[in-house]
C-alpha positions in Angstrom: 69.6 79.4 92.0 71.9 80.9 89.7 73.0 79.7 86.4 76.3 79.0 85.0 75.0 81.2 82.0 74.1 84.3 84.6 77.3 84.0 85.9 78.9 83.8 82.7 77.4 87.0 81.7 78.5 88.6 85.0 82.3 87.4 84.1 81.7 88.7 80.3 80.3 91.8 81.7 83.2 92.7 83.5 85.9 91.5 80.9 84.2 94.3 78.3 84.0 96.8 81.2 87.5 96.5 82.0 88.5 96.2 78.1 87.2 99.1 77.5 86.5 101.7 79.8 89.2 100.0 82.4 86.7 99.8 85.3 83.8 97.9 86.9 81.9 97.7 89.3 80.7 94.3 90.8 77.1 94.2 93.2 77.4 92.2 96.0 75.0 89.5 94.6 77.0 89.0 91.7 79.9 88.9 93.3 78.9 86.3 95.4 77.3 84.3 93.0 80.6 84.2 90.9 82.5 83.0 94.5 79.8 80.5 95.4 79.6 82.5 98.8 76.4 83.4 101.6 75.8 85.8 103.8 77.1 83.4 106.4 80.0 83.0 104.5 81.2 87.1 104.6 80.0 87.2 108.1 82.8 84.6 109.0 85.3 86.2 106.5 85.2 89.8 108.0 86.1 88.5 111.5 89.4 88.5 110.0 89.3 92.2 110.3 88.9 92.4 113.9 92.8 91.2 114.0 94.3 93.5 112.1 97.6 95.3 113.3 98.2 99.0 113.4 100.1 100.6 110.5 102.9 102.7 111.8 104.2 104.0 109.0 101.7 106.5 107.9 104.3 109.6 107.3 101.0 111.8 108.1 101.6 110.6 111.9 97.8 109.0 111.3 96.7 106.3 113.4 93.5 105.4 111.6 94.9 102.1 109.6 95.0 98.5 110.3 96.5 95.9 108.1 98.3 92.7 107.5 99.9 91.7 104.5 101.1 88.7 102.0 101.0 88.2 98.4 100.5 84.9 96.2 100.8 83.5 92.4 97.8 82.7 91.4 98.0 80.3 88.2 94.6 79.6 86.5 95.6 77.0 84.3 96.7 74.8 87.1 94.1 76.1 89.4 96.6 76.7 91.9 97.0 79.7 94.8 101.0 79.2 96.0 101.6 81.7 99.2 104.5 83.0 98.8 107.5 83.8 101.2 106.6 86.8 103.6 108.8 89.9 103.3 108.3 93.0 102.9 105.8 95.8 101.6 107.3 98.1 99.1 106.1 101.1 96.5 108.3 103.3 94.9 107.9 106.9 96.2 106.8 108.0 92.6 104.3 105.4 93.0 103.5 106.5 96.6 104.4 110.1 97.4 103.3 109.7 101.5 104.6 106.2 102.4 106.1 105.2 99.3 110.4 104.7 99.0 111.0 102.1 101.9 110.6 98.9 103.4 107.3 98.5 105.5 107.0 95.2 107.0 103.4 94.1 108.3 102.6 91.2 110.3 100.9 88.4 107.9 97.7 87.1 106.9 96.5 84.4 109.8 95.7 80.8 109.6 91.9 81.5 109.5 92.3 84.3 106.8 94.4 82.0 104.7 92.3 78.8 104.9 89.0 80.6 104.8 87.9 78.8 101.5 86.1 81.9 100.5 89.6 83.9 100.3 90.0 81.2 97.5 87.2 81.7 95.4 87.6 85.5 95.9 91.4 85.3 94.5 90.7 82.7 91.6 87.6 84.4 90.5 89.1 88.1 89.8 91.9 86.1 88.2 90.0 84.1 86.1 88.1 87.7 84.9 91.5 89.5 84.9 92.8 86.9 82.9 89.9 87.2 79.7 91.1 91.0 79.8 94.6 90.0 79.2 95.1 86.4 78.2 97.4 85.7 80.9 97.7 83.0 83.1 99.4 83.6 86.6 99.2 86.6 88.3 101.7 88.2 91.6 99.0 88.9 93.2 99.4 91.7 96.7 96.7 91.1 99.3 96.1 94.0 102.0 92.9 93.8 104.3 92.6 97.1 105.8 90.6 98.6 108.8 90.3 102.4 108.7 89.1 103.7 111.7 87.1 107.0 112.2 86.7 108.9 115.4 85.4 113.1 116.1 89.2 113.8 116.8 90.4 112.3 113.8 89.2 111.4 110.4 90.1 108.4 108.3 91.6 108.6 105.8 91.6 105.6 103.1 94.0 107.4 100.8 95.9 109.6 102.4 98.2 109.6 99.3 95.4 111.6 97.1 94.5 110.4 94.0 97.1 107.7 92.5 97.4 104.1 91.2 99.7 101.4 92.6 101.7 100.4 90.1 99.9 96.5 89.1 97.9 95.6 86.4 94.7 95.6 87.5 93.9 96.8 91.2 90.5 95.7 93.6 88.5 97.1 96.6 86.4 94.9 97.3 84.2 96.3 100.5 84.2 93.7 103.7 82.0 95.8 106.1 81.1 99.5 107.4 80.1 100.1 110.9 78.7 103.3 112.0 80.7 105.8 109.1 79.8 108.2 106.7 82.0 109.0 103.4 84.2 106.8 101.6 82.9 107.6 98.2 85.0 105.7 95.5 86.1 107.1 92.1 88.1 105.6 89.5 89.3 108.4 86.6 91.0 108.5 83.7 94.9 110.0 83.7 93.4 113.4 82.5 91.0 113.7 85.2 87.6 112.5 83.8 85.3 110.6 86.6 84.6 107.0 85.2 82.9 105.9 88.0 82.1 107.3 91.6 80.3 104.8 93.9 80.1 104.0 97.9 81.1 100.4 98.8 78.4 99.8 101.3 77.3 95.9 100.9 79.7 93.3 101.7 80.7 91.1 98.5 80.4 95.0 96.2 84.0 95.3 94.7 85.6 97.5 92.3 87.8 96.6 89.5 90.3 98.8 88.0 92.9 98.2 85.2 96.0 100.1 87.4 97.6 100.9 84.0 94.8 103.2 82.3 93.1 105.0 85.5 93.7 106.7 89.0 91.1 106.0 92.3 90.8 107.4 95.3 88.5 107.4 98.4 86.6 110.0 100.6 87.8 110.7 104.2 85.6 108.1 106.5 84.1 109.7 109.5 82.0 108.2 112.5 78.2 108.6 112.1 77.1 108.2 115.8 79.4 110.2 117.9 81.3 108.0 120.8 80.2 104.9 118.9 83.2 102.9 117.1 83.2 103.7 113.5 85.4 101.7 111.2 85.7 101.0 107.0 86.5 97.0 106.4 88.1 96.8 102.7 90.5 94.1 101.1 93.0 95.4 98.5 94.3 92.7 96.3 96.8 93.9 93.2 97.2 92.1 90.2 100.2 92.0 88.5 100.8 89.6 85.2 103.4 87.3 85.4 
């Protein structure tokens, strides 16, 4: 069993990390110790990901995405997650240099994904660390499951936009499943190039933290490891922006 203390330390842990260096990575197992969650419980979650929608904005004519979208305010005072009204998906194209300077509207999140009660732990959790880096209180907070799929005619590509940052205060991939890839190394960096941290997601529940304003990240192409076998990358993105 684990105790309030352990998880205390785990949340303490990542408040210094984030203070000062301005990344951290969480293991599965403490992850899921700080959102109460099982096996079981990510098992059920990543379903979600199986009903993703393709992304057909991807200006490098790519067809290796699959997303929905919504975002929320997330107040940890009140201890309340409002969904806000769907609209749509926008970064600034010197935020985003491929897709970045319009509109992109994606389908939203479904029933299941919204009322899954681990999504809620998952979203009050990185607030409650988010806000002991910042001493704020309610977060915007931009939620993006994505399915990047790999094939031998086509590599997937997790950031096609190179190396970047998205514009929020802090920014989150937290990894929901890998089936039959290779790649996808993560690294976080500071603005002048140095590696902070370079990992691979592999474990569902592992999640890296960034603070958006201080670093860059970017991922590895994804390829399939079997050949003729589907190969995909599960991740959520969630952005954190202080209201």
């Amino acid at each position: 069993m684990t105790t309030d203390s352990a998880i205390f330390s785990v949340t303490l842990a990542a408040v210094k990390d984030l203070a000062e260096s301005g990344t951290h990575l969480l293991g599965a197992s403490e992850f899921s110790s700080l959102t109460n969650s099982t096996p079981q419980d990510w098992a059920r979650f990543g379903q979600n990901w199986d009903d993703l929608k393709l992304d057909t904005y991807m200006a490098d004519g790519g067809t290796y995405r699959y997303r929905r979208y919504d975002q929320f305010v997330v107040d940890v005072e009140a201890e309340r997650i409002i969904l806000l009204q769907h609209g749509p998906y926008r970064q600034e194209a010197d935020i985003n240099k491929l897709n970045g300077g319009i509109d992109r509207v994606y389908e939203p999140l479904t029933a299941a994904f919204l009322d899954d009660p681990l999504f809620r732990n998952i979203l009050m959790e990185l607030a409650l660390i988010f806000s002991g880096v910042e001493d704020v209180k309610k977060w915007n907070v931009k939620v993006t499951p994505i399915r990047i799929i790999a094939t031998q005619d086509q590599a997937g590509q997790p950031t096609p936009e190179g190396r970047h940052s998205d514009g929020a205060t802090f920014i989150t991939s937290l990894m929901i499943g890998r089936t039959n890839v290779v790649g996808a190394d993560s690294s976080v960096y500071s603005p002048d190039g140095e590696a902070l941290i370079t990992t691979m997601l592999a474990e569902p529940g592992e999640i890296l933290l960034s603070d958006d304003r201080r670093t860059l990240h970017d991922v590895t192409p994804v390829r399939p490891g079997e050949a003729g076998q589907p190969a995909h990358r599960d991740v959520l993105i969630m952005a954190y922006t202080a209201l």
